[in-house]
C-alpha positions as CSV (number, residue, x, y, z in Angstrom):
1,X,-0.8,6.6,-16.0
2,X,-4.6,6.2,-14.9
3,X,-7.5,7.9,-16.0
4,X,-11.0,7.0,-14.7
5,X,-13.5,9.5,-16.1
6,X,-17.2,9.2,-15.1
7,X,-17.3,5.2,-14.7
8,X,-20.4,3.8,-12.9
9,X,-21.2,0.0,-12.6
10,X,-25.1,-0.3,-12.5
11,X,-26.5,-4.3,-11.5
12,X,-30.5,-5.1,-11.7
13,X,-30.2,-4.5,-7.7
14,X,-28.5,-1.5,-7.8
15,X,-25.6,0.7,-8.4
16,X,-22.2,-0.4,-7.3
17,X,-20.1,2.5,-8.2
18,X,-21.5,5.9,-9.6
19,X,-19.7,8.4,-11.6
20,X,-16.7,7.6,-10.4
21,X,-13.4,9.9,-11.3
22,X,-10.0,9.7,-10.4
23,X,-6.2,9.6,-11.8
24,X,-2.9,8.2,-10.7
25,X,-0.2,9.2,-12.0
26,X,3.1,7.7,-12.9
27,X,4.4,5.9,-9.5
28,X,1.7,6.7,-7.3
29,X,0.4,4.2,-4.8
30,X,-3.3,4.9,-4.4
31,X,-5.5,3.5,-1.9
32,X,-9.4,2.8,-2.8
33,X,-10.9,2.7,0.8
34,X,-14.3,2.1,2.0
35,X,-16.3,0.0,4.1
36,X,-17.6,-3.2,2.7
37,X,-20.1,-2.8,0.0
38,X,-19.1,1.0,-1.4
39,X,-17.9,-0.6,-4.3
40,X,-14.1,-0.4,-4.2
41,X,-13.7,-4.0,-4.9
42,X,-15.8,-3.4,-8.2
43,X,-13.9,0.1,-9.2
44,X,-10.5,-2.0,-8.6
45,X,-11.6,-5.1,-10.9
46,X,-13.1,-2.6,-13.8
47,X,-9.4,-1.3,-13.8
48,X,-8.2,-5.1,-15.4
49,X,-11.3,-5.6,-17.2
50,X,-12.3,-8.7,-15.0
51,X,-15.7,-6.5,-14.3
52,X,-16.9,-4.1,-17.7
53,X,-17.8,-0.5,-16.8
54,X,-21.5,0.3,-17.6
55,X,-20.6,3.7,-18.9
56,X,-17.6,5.9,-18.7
57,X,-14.3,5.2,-19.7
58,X,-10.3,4.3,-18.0
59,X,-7.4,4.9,-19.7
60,X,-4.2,3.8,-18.8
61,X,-1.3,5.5,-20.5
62,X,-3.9,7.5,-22.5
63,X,-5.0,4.0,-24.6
64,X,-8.7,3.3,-23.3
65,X,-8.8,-0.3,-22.0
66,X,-11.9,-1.0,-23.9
67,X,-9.8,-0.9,-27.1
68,X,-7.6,-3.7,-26.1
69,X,-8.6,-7.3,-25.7
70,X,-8.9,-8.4,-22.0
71,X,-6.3,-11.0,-22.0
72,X,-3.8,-8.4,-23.6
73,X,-4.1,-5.6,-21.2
74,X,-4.1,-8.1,-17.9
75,X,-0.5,-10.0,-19.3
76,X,0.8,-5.7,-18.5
77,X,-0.9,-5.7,-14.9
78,X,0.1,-6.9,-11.9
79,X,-2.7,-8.2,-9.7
80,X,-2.8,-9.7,-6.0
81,X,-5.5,-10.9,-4.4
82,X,-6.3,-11.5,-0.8
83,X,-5.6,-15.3,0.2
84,X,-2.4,-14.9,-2.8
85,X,-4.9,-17.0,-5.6
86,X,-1.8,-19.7,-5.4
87,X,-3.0,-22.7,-7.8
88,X,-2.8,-25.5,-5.6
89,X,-1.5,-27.9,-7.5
90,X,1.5,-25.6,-9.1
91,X,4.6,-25.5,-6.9
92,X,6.0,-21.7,-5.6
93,X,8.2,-21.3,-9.0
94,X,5.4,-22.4,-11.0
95,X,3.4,-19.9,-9.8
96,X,5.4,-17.0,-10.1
97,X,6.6,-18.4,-13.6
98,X,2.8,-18.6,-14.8
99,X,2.7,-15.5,-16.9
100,X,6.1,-15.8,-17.7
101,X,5.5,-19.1,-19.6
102,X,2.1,-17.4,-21.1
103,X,4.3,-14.6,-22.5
104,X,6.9,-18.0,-24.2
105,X,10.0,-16.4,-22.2
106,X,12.8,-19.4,-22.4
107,X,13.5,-21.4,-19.4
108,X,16.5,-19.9,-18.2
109,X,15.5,-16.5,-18.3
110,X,12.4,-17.7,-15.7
111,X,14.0,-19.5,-13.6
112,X,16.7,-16.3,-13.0
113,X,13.8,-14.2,-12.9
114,X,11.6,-16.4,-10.4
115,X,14.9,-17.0,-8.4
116,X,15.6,-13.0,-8.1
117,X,12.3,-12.7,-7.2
118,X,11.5,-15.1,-4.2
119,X,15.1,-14.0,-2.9
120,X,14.0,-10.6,-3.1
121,X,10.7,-11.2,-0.9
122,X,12.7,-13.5,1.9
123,X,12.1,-16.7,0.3
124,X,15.2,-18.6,-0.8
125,X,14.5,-20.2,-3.9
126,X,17.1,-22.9,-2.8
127,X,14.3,-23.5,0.3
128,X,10.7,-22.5,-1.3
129,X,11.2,-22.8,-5.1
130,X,9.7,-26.5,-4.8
131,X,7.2,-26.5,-2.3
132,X,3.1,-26.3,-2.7
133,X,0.9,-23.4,-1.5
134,X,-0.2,-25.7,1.2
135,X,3.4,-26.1,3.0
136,X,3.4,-22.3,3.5
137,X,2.6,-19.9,6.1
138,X,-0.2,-17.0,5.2
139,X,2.3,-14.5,5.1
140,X,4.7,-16.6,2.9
141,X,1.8,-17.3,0.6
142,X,1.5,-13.6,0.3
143,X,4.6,-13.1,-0.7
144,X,4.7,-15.5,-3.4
145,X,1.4,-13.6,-4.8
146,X,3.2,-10.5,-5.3
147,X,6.5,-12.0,-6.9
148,X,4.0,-13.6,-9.4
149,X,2.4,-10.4,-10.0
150,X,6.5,-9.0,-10.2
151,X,7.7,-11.5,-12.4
152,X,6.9,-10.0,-16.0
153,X,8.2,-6.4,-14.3
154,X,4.6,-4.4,-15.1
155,X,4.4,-1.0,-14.6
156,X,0.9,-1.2,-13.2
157,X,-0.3,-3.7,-10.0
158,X,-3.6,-3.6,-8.3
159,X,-3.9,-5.2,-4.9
160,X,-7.2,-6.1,-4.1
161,X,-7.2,-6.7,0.0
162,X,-3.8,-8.3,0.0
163,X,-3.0,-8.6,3.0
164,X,-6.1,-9.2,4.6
165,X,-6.6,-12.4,5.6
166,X,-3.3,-12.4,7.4
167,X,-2.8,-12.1,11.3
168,X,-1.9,-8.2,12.6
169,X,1.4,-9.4,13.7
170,X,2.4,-10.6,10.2
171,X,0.4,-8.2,8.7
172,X,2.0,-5.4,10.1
173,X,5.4,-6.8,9.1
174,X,4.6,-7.3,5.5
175,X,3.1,-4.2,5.5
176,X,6.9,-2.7,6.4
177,X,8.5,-4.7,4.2
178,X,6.2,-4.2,0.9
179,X,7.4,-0.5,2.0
180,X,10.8,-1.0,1.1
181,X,11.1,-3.8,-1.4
182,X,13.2,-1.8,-4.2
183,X,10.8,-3.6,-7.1
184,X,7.9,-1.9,-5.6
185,X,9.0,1.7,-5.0
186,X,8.9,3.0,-8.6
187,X,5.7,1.1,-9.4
188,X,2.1,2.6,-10.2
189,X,-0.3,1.0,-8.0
190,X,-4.1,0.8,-7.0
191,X,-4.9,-1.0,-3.7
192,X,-8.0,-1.9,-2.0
193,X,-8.3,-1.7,1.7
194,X,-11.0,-1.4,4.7
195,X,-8.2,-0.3,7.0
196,X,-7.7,3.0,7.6
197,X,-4.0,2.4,8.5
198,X,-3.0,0.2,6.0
199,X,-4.2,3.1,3.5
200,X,-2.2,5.8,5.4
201,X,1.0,3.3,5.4
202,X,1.1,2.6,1.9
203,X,-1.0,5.0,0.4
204,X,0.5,8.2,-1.2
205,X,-3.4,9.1,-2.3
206,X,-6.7,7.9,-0.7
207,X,-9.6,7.4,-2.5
208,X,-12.6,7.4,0.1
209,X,-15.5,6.0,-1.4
210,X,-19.2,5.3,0.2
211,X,-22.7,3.7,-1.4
212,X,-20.0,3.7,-5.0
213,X,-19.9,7.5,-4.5
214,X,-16.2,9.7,-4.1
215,X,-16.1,11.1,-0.9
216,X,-12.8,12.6,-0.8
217,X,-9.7,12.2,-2.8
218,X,-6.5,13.5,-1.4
219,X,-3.0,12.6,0.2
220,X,-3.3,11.2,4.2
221,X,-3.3,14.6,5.4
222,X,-6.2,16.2,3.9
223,X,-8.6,13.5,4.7
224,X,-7.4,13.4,8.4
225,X,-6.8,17.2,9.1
226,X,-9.5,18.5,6.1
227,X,-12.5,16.3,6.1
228,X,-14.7,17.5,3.2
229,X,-17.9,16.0,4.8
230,X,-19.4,14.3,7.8
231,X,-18.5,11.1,6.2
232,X,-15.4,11.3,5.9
233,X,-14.8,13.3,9.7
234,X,-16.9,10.7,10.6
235,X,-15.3,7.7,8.8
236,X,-11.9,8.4,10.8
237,X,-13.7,9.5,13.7
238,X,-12.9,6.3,16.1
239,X,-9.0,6.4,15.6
240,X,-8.4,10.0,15.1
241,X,-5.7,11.0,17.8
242,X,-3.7,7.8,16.3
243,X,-4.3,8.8,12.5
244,X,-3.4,12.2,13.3
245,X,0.0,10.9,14.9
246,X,0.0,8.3,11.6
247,X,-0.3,11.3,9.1
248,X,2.5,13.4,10.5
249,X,6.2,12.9,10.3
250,X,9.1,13.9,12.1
251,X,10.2,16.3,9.9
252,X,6.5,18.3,9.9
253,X,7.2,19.2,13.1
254,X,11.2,19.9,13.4
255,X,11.3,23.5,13.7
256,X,9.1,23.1,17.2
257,X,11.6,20.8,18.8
258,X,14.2,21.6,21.2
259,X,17.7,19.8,20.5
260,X,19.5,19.0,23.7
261,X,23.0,18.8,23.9
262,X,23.8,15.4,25.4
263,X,24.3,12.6,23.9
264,X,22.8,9.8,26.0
265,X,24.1,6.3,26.1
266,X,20.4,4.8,24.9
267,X,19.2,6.1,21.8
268,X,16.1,5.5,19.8
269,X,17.2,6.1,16.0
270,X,14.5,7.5,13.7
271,X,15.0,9.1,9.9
272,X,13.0,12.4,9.4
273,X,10.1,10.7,7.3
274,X,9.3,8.8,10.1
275,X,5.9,8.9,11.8
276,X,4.7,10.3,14.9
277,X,2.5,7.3,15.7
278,X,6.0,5.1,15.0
279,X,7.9,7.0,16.9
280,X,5.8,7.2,20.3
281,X,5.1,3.8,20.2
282,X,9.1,2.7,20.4
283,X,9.2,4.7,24.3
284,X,8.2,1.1,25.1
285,X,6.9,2.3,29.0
286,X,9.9,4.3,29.6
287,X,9.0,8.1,30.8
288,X,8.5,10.6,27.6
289,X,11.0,12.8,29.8
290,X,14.1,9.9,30.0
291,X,13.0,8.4,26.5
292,X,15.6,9.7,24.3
293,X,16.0,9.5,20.5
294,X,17.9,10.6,17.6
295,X,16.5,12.2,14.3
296,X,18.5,11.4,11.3
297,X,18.7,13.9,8.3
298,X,20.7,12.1,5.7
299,X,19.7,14.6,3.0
300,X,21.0,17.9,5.3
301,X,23.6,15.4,7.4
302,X,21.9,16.9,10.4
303,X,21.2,15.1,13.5
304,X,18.6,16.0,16.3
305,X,18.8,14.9,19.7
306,X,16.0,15.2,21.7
307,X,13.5,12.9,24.0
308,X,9.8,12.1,23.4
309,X,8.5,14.4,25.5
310,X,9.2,17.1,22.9
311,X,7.7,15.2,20.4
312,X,4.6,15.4,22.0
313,X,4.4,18.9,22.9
314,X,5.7,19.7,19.2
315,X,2.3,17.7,17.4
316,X,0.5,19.8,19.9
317,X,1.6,23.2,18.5
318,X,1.5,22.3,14.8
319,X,-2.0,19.6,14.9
């Protein structure tokens, strides 16, 4: 889908991003992650033209984005910023419809699609179709951001810090549900982050970039468990024990755990992808020993009884 071949972004004061190469591929959700100023931001906006490369070239489906006019290639890309970029003076549907309306799609066919869409993201349009940017929450800001960058169905979105200016609480919850909305799932995606467990959570591929260099590319795993340099051991160095429990799921570590054979009255319920860090948290101050839960194989039909003690002792033996 994406191909980024030597692109650096050079400014009288410097150099932004350096000889930058990467590629997504069809459906991948890749996370471009650095601390502020390693130019992720930049790499991110040369994707959509809104910044121009200096040299090197992107292609996206094989067509080099240089050869297309600006306007053109952003009406096929999704893109959400932090804060959501709501015009102020547009109600929710005419925000989401805005591209829509650009494109000269008739009026019933956007007001279907805007309605499917703010349904879709927990906002009734019945209830939020007619209210302004500034009679919403953060988070329901956010959400009208990404059905607007939904609405023409592109197979491409970038996400520049999206949810970043929201509270962790709300944060965290959009963060789950942007996992599971069935829109997003089959779509391409690059996102910009400064949090390391944001990338892990919706990040098939991480990107680790530093003074507009590549550090690593790999899936969560490799960075966490196979740092390729100090920067990155370092980089990951303050939450390690956590990331570690992040990057591994349930099912990584299923042939080391015991199955018991009661069935206790209080169960915990988790599915095999489920993470470590997840599942340890939900013990909620009871003892690891008397904290029992369930693991759910749909794809085998199997289920796995067993308490979080064992869960423990299992990431121990494979880590």
């Amino acid at each position: 889908m994406i191909d980024i071949q030597k692109v650096s972004k050079k400014y009288p004061g410097g150099i932004a991003v350096e000889d930058v190469s990467f590629q997504v591929a069809t459906g991948e959700k890749l996370v471009l992650l650095g601390t502020s100023g390693s130019g992720k931001t930049t790499m991110l906006k040369m994707i959509n033209r809104l910044i121009e490369p200096s040299s090197g070239k992107i292609f996206i489906n094989q067509e080099n984005i240089l050869d297309q006019k600006p306007e053109t290639l952003r009406k096929k890309i999704g893109y959400v910023i932090q804060d959501s970029g709501l015009f102020p003076h547009y109600t929710v549907a005419q925000n989401v419809a805005i591209v829509p309306n650009l494109l000269n799609w008739n009026r019933e066919e956007i007001i279907q699609t805007t309605k499917r869409l703010l349904d879709l993201l927990s906002l009734p349009y019945t209830e939020y179709a007619h209210r302004y940017p500034h009679e919403l929450s953060g988070g329901q800001k956010q959400r009208v951001g990404i059905a607007r960058a939904l609405a023409v169905d592109p197979p491409l979105m970038l996400l520049d810090e999206p949810f970043g200016a929201l509270d962790p609480i709300t944060r965290s919850q959009i963060q789950k549900e942007f996992k599971t909305i069935e829109s997003l799932k089959n779509k391409t995606m690059v996102m910009v982050t400064h949090d390391v467990f944001e990338a892990i959570a919706l990040g098939n591929k991480i990107c680790l970039l530093d003074q507009g260099k590549v550090q690593q590319i790999g899936n969560p795993r490799e960075l966490i468990f196979n740092p390729k340099n100090n920067f990155v051991e370092s980089f990951f160095q303050a939450h390690r024990f956590q990331l570690e429990l992040k990057v591994t799921q349930l099912k990584d570590i299923l042939p080391q755990l015991n199955a018991l054979e009661i069935s206790p009255d209080h169960l915990h319920q988790f599915e095999i992808e489920t993470d470590l860090l997840e599942v340890l948290e939900s013990k909620n101050g009871e003892p690891a020993d008397r904290s029992f839960i369930q693991i759910n194989d749909h794809k085998q039909q199997k289920i796995l009884i067993t308490h979080h003690q064992e869960i423990l002792e299992a990431f121990y033996k494979v880590r």
